[in-house]
C-alpha positions as CSV (number, residue, x, y, z in Angstrom):
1,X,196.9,147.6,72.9
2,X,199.2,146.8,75.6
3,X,197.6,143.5,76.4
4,X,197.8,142.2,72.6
5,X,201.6,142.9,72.6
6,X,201.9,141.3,76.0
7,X,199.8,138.3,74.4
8,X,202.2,137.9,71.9
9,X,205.3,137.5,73.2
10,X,205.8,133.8,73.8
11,X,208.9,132.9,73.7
12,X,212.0,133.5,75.8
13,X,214.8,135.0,74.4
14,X,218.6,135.2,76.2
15,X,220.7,138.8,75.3
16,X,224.7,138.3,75.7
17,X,227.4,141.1,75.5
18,X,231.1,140.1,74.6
19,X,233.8,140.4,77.2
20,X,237.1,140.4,76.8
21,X,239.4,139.4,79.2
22,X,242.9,137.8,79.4
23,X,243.7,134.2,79.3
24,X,246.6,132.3,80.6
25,X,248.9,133.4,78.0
26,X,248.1,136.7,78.2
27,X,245.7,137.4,75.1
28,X,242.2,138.1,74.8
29,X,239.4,135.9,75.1
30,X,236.0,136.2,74.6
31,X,233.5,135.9,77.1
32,X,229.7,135.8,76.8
33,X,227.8,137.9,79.9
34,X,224.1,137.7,80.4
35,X,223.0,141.3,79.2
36,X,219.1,140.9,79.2
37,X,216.6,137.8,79.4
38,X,213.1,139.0,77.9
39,X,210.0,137.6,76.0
40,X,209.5,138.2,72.4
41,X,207.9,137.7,69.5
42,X,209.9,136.0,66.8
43,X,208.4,135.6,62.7
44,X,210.0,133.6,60.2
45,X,211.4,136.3,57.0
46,X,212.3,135.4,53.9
47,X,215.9,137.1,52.7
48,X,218.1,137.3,49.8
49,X,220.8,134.6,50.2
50,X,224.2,136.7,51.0
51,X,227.5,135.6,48.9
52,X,229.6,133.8,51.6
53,X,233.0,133.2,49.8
54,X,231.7,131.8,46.6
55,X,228.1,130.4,47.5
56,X,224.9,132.0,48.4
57,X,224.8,130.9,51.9
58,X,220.9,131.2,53.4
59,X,220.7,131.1,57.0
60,X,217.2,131.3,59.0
61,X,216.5,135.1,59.7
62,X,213.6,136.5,62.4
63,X,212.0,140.0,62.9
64,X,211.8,139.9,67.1
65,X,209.3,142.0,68.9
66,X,210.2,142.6,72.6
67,X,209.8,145.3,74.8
68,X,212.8,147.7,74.6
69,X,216.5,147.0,75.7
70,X,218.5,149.8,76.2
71,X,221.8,150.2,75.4
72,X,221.7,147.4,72.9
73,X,224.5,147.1,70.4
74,X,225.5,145.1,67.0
75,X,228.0,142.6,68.8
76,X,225.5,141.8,70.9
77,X,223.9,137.8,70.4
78,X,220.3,136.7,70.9
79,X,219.9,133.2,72.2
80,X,217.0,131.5,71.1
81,X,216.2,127.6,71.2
82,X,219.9,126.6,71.7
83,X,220.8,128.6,68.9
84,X,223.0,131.6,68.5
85,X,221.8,134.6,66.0
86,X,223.4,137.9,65.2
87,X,221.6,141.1,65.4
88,X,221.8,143.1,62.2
89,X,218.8,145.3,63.0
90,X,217.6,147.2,65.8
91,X,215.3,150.2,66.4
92,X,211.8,151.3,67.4
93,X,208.6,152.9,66.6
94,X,208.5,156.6,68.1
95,X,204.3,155.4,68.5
96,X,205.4,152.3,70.8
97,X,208.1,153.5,72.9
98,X,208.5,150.4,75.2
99,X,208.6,147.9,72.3
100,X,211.9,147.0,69.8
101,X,211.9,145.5,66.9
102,X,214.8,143.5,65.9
103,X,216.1,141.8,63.0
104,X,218.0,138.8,63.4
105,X,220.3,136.0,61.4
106,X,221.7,132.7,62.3
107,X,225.1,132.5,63.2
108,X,226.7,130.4,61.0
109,X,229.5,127.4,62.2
């Protein structure tokens, strides 16, 4: 079994952690640190649109198989193929321990 999730995780995938830190007038900026860099496994799922304002705004969403991050948290961002995607789900199967499953959505501009 290990070698089929092995097989399967084809693509390269980029984990960043905020950081804030002061700027030149003294407030907080936002900076983006490298947290993890890992292979995964990302599938195409379909989702209800969410209401954004007053349209159904549908962004691309992804289940991500990897093997497991620790200390992985919501404001984290998953890079993927120059784009930027939010985490919204996270957890994994007590029968794979060294695998995660994520969900993730498409930050929007």
């Amino acid at each position: 079994m290990a070698e089929e999730f092995i097989g399967r995780l084809r693509e390269q995938v980029v984990i960043e952690r905020a950081v804030r830190v002061p700027d030149a007038s003294g407030n907080a900026a936002i900076n983006w640190v490298l947290r993890a860099a890992a292979r995964a496994a990302l599938v195409p799922i379909e989702r209800p649109a969410p209401l954004v304002g007053e349209a159904r705004v549908r962004r691309p969403a992804y289940r991500v198989t990897m093997r497991s991050v620790t200390g992985l948290a919501f404001s984290d961002r998953l890079l993927w193929h120059g784009g930027s995607y939010r985490i919204e789900q996270f957890g994994s199967d007590p029968r794979a321990p060294g695998q995660m499953t994520l969900v993730i959505e498409e930050i929007g501009a």
